[in-house]
PDB file of N, CA, C and O in Angstrom:
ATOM      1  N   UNK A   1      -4.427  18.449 -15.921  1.00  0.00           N
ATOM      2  CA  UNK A   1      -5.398  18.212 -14.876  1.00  0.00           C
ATOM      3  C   UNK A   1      -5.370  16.719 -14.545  1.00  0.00           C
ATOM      4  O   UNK A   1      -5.246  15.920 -15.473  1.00  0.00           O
ATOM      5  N   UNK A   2      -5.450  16.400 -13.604  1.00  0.00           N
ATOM      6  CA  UNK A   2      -5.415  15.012 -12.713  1.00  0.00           C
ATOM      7  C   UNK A   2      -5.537  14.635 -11.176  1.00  0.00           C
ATOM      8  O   UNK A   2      -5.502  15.444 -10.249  1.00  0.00           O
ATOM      9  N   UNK A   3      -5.624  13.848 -11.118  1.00  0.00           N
ATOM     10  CA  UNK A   3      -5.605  13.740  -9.276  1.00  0.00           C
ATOM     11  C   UNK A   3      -4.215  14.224  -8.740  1.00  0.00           C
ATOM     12  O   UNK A   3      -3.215  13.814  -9.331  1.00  0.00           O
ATOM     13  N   UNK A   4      -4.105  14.869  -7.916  1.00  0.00           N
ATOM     14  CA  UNK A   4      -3.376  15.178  -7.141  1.00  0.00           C
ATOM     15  C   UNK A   4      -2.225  14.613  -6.457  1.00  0.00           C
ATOM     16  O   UNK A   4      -1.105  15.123  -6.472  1.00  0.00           O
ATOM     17  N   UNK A   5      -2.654  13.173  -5.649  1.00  0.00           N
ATOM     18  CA  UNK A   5      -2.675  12.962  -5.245  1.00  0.00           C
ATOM     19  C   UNK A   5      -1.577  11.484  -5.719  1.00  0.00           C
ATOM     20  O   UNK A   5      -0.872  10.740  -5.037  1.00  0.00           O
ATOM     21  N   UNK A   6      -1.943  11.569  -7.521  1.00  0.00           N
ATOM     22  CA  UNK A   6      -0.722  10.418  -8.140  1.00  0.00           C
ATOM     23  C   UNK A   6      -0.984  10.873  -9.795  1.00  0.00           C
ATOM     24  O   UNK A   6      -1.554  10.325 -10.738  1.00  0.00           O
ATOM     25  N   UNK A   7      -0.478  11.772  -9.671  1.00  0.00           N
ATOM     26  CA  UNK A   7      -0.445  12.372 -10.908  1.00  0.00           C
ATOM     27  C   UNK A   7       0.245  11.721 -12.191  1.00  0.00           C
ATOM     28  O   UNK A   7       1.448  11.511 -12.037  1.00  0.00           O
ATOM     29  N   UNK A   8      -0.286  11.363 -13.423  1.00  0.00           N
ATOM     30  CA  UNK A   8       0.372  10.489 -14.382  1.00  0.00           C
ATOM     31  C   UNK A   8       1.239  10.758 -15.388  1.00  0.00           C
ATOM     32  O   UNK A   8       1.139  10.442 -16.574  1.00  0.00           O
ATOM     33  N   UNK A   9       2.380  11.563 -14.659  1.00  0.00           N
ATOM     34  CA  UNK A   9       3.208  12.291 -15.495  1.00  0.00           C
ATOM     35  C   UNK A   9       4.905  11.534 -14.702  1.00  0.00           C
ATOM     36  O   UNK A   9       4.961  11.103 -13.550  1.00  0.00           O
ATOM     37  N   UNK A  10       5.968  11.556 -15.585  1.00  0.00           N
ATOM     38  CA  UNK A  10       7.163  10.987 -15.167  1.00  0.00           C
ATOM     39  C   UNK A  10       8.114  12.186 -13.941  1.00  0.00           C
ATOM     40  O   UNK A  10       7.894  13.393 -13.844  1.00  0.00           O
ATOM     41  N   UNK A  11       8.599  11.812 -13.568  1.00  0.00           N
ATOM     42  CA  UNK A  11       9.877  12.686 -12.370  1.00  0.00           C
ATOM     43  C   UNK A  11      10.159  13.805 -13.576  1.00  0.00           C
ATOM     44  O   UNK A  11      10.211  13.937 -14.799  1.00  0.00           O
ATOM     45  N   UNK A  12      10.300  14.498 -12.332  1.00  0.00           N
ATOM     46  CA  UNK A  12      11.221  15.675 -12.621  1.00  0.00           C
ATOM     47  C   UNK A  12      10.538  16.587 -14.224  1.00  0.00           C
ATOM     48  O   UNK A  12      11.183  17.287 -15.006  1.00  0.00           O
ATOM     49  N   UNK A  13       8.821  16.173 -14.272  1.00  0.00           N
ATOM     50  CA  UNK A  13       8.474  16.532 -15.740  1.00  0.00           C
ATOM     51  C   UNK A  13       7.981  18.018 -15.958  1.00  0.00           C
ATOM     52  O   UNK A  13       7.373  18.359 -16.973  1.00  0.00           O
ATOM     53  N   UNK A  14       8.362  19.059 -14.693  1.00  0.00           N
ATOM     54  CA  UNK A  14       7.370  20.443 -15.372  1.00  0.00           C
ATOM     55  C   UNK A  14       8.635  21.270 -14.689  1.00  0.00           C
ATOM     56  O   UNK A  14       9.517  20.654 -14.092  1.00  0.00           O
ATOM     57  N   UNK A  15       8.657  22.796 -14.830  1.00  0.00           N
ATOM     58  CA  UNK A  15       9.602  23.608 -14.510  1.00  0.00           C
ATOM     59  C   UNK A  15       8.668  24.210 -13.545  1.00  0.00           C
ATOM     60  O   UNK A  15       9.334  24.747 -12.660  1.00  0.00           O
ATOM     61  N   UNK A  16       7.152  24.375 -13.304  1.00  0.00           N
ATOM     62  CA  UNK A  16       6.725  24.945 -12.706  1.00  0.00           C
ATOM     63  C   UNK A  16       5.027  24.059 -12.031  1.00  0.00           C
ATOM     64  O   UNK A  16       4.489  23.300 -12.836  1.00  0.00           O
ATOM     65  N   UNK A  17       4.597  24.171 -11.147  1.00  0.00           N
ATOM     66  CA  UNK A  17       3.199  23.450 -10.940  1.00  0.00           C
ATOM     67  C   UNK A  17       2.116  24.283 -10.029  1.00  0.00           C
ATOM     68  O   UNK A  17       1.889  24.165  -8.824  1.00  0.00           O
ATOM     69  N   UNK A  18       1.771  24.792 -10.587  1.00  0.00           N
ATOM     70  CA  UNK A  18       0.658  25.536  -9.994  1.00  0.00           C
ATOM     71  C   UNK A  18      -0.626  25.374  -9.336  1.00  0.00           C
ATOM     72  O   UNK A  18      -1.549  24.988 -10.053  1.00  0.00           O
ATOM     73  N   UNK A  19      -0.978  25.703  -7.510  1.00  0.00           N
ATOM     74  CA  UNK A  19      -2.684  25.226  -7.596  1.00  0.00           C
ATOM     75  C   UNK A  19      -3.182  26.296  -7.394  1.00  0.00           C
ATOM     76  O   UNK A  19      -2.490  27.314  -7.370  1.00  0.00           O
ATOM     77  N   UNK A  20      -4.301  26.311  -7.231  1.00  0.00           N
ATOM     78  CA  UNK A  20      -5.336  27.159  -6.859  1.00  0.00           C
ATOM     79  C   UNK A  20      -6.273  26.365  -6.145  1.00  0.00           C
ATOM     80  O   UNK A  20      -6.758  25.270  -6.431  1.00  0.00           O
ATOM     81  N   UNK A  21      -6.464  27.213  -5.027  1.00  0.00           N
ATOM     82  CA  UNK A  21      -7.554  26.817  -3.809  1.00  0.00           C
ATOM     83  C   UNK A  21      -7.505  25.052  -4.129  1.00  0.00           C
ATOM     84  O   UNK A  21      -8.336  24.466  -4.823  1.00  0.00           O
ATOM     85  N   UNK A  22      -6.554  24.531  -3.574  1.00  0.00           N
ATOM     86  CA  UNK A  22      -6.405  23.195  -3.131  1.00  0.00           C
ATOM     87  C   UNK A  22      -5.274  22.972  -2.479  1.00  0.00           C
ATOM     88  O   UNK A  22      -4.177  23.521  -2.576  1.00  0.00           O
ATOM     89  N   UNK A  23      -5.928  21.482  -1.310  1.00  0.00           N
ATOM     90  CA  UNK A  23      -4.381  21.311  -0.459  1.00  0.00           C
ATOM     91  C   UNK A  23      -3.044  20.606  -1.657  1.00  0.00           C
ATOM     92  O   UNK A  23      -3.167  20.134  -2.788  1.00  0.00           O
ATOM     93  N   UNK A  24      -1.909  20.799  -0.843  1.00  0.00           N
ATOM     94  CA  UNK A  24      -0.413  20.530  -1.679  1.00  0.00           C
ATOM     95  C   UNK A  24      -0.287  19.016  -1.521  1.00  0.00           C
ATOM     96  O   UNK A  24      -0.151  18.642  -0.356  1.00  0.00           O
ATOM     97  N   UNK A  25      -0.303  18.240  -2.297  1.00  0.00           N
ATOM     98  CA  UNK A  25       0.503  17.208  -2.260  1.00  0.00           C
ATOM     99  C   UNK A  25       1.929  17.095  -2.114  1.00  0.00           C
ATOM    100  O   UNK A  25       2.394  16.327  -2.957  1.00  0.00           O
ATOM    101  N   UNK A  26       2.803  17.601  -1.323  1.00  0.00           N
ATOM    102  CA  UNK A  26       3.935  17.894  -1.351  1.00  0.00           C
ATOM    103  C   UNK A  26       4.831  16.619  -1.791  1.00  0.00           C
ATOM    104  O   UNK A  26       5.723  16.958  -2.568  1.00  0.00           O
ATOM    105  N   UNK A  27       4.817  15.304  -1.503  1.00  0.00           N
ATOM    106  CA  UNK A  27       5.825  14.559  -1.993  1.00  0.00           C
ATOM    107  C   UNK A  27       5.335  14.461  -3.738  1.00  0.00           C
ATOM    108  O   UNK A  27       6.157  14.448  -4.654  1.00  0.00           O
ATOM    109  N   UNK A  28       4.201  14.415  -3.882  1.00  0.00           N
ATOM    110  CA  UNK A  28       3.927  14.000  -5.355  1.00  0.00           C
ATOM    111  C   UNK A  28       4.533  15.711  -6.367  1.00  0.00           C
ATOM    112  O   UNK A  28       5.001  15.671  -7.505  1.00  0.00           O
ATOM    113  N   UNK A  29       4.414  16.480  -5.879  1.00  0.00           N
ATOM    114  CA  UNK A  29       4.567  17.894  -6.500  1.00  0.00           C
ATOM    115  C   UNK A  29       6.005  17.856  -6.732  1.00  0.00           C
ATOM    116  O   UNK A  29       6.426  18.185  -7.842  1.00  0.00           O
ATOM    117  N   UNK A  30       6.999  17.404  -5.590  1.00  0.00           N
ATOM    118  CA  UNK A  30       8.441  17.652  -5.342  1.00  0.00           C
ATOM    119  C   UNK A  30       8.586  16.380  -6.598  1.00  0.00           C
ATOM    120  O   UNK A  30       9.611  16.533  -7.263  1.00  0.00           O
ATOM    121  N   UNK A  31       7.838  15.322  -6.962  1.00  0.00           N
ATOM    122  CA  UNK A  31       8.373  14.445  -7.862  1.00  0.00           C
ATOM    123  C   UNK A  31       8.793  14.539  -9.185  1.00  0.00           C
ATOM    124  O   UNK A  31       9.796  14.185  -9.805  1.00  0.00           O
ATOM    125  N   UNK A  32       7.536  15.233  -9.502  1.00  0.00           N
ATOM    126  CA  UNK A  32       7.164  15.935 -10.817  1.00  0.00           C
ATOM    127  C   UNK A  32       8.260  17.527 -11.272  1.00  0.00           C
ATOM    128  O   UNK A  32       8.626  17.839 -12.405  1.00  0.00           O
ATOM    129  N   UNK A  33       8.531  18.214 -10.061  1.00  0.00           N
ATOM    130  CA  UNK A  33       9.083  19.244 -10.016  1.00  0.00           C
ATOM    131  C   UNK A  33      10.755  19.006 -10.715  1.00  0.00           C
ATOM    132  O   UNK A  33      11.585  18.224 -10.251  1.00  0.00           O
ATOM    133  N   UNK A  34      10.955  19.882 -11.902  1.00  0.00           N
ATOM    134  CA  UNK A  34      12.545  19.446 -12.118  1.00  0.00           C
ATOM    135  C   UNK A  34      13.286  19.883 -10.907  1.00  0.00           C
ATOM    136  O   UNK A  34      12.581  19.685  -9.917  1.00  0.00           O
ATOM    137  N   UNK A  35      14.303  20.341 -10.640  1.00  0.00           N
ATOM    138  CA  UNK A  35      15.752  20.678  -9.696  1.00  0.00           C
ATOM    139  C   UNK A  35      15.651  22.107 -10.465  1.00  0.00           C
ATOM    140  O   UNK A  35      15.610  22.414 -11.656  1.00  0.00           O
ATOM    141  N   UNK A  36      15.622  23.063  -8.881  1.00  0.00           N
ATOM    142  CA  UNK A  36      15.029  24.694 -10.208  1.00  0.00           C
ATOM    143  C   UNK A  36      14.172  24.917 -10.789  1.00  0.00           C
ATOM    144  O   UNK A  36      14.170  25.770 -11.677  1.00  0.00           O
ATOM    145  N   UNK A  37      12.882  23.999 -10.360  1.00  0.00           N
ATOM    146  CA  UNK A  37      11.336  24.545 -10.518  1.00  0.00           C
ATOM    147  C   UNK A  37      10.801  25.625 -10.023  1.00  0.00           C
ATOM    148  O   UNK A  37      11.654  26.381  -9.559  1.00  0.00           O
ATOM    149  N   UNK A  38       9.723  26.002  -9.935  1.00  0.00           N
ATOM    150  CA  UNK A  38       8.695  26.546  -8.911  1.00  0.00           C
ATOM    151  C   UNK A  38       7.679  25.687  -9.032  1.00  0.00           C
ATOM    152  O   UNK A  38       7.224  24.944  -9.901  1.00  0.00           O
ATOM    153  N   UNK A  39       7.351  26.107  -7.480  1.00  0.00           N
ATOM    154  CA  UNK A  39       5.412  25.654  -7.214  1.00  0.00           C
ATOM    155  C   UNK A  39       5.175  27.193  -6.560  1.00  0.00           C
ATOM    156  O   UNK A  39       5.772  27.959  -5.802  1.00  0.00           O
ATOM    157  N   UNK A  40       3.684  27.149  -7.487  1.00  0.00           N
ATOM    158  CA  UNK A  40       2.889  28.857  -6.605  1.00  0.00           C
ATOM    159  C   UNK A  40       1.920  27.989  -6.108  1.00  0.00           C
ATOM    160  O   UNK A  40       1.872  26.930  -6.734  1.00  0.00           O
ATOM    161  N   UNK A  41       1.217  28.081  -5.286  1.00  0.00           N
ATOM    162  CA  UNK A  41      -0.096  27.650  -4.228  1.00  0.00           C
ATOM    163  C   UNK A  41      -0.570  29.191  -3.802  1.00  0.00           C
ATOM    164  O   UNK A  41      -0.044  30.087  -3.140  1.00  0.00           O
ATOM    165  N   UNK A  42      -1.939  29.031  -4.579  1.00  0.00           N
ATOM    166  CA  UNK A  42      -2.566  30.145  -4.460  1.00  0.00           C
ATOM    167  C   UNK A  42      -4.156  30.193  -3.252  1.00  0.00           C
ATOM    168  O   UNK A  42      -4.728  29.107  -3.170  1.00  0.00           O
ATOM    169  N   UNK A  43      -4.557  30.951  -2.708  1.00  0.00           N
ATOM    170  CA  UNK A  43      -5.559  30.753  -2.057  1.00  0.00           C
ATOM    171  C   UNK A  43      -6.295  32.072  -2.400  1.00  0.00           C
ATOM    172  O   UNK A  43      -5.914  33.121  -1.880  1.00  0.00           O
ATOM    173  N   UNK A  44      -7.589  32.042  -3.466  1.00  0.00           N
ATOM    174  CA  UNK A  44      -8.401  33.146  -3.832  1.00  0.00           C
ATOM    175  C   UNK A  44      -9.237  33.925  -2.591  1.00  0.00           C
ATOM    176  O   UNK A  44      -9.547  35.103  -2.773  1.00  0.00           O
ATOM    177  N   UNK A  45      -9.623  33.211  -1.240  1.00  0.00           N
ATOM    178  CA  UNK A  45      -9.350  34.441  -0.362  1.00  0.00           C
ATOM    179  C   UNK A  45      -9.256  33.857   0.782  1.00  0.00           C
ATOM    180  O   UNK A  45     -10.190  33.449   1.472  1.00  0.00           O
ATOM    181  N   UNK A  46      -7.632  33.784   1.107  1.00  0.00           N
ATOM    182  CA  UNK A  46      -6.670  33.687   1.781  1.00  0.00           C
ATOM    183  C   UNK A  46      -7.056  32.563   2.573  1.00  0.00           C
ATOM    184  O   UNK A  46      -7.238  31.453   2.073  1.00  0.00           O
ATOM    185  N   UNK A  47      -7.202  32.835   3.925  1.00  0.00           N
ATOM    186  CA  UNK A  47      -7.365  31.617   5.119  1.00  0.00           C
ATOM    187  C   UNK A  47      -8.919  31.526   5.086  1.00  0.00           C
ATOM    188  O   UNK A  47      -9.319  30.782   5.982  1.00  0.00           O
ATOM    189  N   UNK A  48      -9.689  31.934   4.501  1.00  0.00           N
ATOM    190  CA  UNK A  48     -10.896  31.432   4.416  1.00  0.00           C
ATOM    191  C   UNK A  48     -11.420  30.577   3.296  1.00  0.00           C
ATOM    192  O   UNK A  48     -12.599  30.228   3.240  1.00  0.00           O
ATOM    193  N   UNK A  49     -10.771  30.345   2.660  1.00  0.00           N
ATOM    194  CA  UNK A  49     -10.255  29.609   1.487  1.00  0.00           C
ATOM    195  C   UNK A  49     -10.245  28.393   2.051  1.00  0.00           C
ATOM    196  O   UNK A  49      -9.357  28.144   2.866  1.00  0.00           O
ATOM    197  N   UNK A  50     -11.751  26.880   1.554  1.00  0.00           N
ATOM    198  CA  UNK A  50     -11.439  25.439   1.145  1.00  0.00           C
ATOM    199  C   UNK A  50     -10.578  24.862   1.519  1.00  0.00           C
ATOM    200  O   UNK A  50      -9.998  24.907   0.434  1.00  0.00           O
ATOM    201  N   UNK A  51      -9.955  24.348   2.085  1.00  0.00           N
ATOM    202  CA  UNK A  51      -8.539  23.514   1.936  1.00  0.00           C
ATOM    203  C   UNK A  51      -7.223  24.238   1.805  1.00  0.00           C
ATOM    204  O   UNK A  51      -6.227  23.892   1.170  1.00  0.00           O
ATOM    205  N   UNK A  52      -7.501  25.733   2.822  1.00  0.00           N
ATOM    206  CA  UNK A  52      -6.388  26.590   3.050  1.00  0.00           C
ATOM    207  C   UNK A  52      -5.381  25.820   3.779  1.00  0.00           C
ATOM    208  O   UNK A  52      -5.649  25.067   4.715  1.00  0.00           O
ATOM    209  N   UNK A  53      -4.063  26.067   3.253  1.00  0.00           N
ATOM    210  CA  UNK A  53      -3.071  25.638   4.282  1.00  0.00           C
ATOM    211  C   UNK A  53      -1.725  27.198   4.418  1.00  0.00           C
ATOM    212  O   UNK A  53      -1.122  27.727   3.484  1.00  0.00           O
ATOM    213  N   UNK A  54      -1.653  27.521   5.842  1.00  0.00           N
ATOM    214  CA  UNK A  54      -0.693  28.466   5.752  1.00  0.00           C
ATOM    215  C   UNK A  54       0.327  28.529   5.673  1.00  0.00           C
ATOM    216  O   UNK A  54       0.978  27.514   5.918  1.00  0.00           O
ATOM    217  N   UNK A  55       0.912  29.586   5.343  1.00  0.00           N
ATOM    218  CA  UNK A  55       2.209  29.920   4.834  1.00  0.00           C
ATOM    219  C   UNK A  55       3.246  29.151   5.944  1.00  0.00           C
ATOM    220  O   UNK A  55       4.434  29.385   5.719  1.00  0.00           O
ATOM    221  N   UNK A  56       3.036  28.480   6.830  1.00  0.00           N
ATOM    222  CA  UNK A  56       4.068  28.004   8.088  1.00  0.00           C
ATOM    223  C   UNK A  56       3.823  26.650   7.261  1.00  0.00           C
ATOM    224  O   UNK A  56       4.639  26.427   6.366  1.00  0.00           O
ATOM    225  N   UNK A  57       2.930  25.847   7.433  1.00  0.00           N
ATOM    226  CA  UNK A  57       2.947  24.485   6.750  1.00  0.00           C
ATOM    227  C   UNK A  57       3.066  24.168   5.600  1.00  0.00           C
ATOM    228  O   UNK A  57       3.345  23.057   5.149  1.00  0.00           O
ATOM    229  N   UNK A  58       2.792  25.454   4.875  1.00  0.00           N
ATOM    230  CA  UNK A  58       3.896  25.551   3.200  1.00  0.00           C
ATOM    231  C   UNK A  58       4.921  25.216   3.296  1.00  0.00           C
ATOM    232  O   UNK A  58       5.288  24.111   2.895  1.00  0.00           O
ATOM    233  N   UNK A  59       5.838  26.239   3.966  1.00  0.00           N
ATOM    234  CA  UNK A  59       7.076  25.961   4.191  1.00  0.00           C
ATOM    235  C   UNK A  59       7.951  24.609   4.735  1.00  0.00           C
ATOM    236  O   UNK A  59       9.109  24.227   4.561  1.00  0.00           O
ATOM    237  N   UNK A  60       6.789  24.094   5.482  1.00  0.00           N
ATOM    238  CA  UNK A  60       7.025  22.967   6.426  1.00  0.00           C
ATOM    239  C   UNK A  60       6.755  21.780   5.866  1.00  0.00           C
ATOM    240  O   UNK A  60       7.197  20.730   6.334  1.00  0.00           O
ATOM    241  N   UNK A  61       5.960  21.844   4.751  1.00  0.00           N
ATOM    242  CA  UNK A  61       5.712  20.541   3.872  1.00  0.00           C
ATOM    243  C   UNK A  61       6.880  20.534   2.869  1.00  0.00           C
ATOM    244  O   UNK A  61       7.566  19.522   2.722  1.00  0.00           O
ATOM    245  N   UNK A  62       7.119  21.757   2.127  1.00  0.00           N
ATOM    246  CA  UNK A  62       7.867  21.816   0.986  1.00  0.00           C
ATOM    247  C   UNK A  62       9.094  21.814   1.225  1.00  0.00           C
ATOM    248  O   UNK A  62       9.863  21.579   0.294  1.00  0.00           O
ATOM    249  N   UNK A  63       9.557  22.054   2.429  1.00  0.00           N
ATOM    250  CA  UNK A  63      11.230  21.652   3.247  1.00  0.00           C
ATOM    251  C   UNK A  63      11.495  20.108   3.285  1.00  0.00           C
ATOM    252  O   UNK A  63      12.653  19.689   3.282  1.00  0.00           O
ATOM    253  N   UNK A  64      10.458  19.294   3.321  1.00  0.00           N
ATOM    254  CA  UNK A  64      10.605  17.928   3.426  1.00  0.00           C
ATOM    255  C   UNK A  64      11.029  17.653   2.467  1.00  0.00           C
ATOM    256  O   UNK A  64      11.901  16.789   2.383  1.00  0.00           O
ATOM    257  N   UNK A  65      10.607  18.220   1.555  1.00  0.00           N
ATOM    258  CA  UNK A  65      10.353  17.353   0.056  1.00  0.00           C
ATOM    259  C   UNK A  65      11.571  18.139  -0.742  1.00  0.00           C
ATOM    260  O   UNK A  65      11.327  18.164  -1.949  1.00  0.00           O
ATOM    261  N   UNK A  66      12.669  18.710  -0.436  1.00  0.00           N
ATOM    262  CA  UNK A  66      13.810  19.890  -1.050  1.00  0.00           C
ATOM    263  C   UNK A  66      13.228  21.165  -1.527  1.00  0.00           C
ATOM    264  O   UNK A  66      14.029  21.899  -2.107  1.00  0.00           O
ATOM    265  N   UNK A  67      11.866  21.643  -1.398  1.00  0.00           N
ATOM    266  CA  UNK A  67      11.746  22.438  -2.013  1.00  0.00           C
ATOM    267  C   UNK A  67      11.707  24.033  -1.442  1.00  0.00           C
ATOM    268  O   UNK A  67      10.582  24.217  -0.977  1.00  0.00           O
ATOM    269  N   UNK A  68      12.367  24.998  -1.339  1.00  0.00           N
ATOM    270  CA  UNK A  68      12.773  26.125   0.118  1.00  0.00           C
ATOM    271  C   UNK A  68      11.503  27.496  -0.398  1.00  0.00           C
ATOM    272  O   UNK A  68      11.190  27.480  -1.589  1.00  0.00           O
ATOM    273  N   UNK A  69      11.024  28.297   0.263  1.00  0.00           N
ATOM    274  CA  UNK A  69      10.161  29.100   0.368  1.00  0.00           C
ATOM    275  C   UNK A  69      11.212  30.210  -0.419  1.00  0.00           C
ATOM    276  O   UNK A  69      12.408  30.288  -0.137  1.00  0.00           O
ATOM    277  N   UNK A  70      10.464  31.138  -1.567  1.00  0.00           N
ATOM    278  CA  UNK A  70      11.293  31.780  -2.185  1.00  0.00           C
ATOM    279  C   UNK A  70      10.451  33.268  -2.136  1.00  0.00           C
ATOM    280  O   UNK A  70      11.018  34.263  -2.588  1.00  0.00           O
ATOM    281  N   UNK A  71       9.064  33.375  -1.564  1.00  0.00           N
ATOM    282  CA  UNK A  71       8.206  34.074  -1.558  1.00  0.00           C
ATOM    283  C   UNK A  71       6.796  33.930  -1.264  1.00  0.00           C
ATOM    284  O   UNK A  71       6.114  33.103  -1.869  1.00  0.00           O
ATOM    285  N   UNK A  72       6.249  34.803  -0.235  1.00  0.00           N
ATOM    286  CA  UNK A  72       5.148  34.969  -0.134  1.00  0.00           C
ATOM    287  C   UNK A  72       4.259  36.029   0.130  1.00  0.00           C
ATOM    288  O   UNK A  72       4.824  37.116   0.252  1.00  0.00           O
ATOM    289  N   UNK A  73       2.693  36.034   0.290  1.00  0.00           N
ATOM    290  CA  UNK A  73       1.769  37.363   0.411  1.00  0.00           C
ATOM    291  C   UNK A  73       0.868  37.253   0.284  1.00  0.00           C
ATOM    292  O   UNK A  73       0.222  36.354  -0.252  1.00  0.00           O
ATOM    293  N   UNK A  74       0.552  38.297   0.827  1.00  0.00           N
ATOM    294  CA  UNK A  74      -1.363  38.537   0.776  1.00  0.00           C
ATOM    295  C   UNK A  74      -1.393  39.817  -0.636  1.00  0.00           C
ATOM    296  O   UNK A  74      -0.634  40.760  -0.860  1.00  0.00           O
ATOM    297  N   UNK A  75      -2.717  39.277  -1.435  1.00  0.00           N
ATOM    298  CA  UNK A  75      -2.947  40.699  -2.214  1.00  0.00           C
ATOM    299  C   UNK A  75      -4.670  39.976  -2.725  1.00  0.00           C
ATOM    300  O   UNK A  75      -5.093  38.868  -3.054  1.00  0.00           O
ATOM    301  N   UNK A  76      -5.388  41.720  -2.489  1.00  0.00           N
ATOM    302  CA  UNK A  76      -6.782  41.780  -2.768  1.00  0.00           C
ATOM    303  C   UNK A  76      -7.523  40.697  -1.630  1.00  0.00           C
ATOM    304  O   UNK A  76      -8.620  40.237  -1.944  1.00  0.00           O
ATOM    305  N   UNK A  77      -6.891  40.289  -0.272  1.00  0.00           N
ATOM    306  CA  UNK A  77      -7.912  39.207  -0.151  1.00  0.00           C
ATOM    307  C   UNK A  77      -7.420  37.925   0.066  1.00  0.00           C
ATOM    308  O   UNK A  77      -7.416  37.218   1.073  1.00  0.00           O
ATOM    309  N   UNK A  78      -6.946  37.730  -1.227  1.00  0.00           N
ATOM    310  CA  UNK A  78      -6.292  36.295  -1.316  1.00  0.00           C
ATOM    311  C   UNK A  78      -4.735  36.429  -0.942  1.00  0.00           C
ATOM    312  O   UNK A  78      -4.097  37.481  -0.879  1.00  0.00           O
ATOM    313  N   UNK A  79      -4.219  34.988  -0.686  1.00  0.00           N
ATOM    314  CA  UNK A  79      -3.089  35.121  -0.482  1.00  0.00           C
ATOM    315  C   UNK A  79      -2.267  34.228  -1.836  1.00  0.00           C
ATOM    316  O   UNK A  79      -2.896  33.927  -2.851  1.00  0.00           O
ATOM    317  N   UNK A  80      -0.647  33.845  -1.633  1.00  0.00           N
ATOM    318  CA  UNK A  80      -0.033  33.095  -2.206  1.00  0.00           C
ATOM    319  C   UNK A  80       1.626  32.469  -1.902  1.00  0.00           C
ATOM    320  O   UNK A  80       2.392  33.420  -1.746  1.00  0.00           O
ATOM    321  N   UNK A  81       2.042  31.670  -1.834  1.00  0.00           N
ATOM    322  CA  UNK A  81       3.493  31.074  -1.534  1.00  0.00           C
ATOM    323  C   UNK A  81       4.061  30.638  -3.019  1.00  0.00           C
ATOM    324  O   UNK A  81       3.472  29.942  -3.845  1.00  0.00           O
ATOM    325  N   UNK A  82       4.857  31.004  -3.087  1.00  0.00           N
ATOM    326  CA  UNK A  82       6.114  30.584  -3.866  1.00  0.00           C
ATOM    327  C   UNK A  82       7.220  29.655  -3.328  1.00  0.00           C
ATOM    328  O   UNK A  82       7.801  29.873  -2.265  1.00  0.00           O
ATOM    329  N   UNK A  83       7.449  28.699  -4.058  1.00  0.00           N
ATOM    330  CA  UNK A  83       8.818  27.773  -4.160  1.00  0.00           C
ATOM    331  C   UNK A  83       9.529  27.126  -4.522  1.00  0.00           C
ATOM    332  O   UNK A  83       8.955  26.175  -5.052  1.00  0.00           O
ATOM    333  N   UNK A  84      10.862  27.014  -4.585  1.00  0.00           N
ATOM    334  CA  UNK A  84      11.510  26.819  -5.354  1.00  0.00           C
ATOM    335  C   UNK A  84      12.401  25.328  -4.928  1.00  0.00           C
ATOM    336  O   UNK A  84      12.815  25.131  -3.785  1.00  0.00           O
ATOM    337  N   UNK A  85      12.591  24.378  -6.042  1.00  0.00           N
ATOM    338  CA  UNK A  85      13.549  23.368  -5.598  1.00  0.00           C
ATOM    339  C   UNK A  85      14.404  23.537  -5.897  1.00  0.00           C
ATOM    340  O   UNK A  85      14.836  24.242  -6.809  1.00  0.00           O
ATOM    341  N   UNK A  86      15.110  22.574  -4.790  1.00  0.00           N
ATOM    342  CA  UNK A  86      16.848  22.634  -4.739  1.00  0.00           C
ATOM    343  C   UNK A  86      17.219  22.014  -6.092  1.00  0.00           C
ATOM    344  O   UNK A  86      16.680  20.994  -6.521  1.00  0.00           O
ATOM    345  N   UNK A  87      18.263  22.760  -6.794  1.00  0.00           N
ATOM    346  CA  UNK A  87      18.814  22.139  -7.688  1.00  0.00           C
ATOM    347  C   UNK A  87      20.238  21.720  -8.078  1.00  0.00           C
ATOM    348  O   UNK A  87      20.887  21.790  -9.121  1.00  0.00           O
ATOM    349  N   UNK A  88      20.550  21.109  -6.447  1.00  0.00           N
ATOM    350  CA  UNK A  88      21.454  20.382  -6.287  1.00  0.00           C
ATOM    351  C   UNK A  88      21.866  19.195  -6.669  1.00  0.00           C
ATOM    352  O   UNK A  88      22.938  18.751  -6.256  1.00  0.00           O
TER     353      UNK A  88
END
């Protein structure tokens, strides 16, 4: 747990980073993310959801940063995106 926003952990330090109902920091997430991570970004109910961001600007943030859309959906309500970095 930490700010978001400059998280105090080194490059490339988790295989996976998970939020729930919060916006993406996408360059700080892609930092932390090894090459062949995931990030899930979850929204407990969906676009009415706090600091929802949709599945188009998921994609559109996490393309900047190498990281490509590997999955997404709605279930119960809520929704969720999956993605994965390049591990080139």
């Amino acid at each position: 747990v930490a700010d978001a926003a400059d998280l105090p952990y080194g490059d490339e330090s988790f295989d996976l980073v998970a939020l729930l109902n919060m916006p993406p920091f996408f360059a700080e997430i892609a930092r932390v993310l090894r090459p062949g991570g995931s990030v899930i970004v979850a929204a407990s109910w969906g676009a009415a959801t706090p600091f929802y961001t949709p599945p188009s600007g998921l994609e559109r943030g996490f393309r900047r940063h190498g990281i490509g859309s590997a999955a997404q959906g709605e279930t119960g309500g809520g929704s969720w995106f999956v993605g994965r970095k390049r591990s080139d």
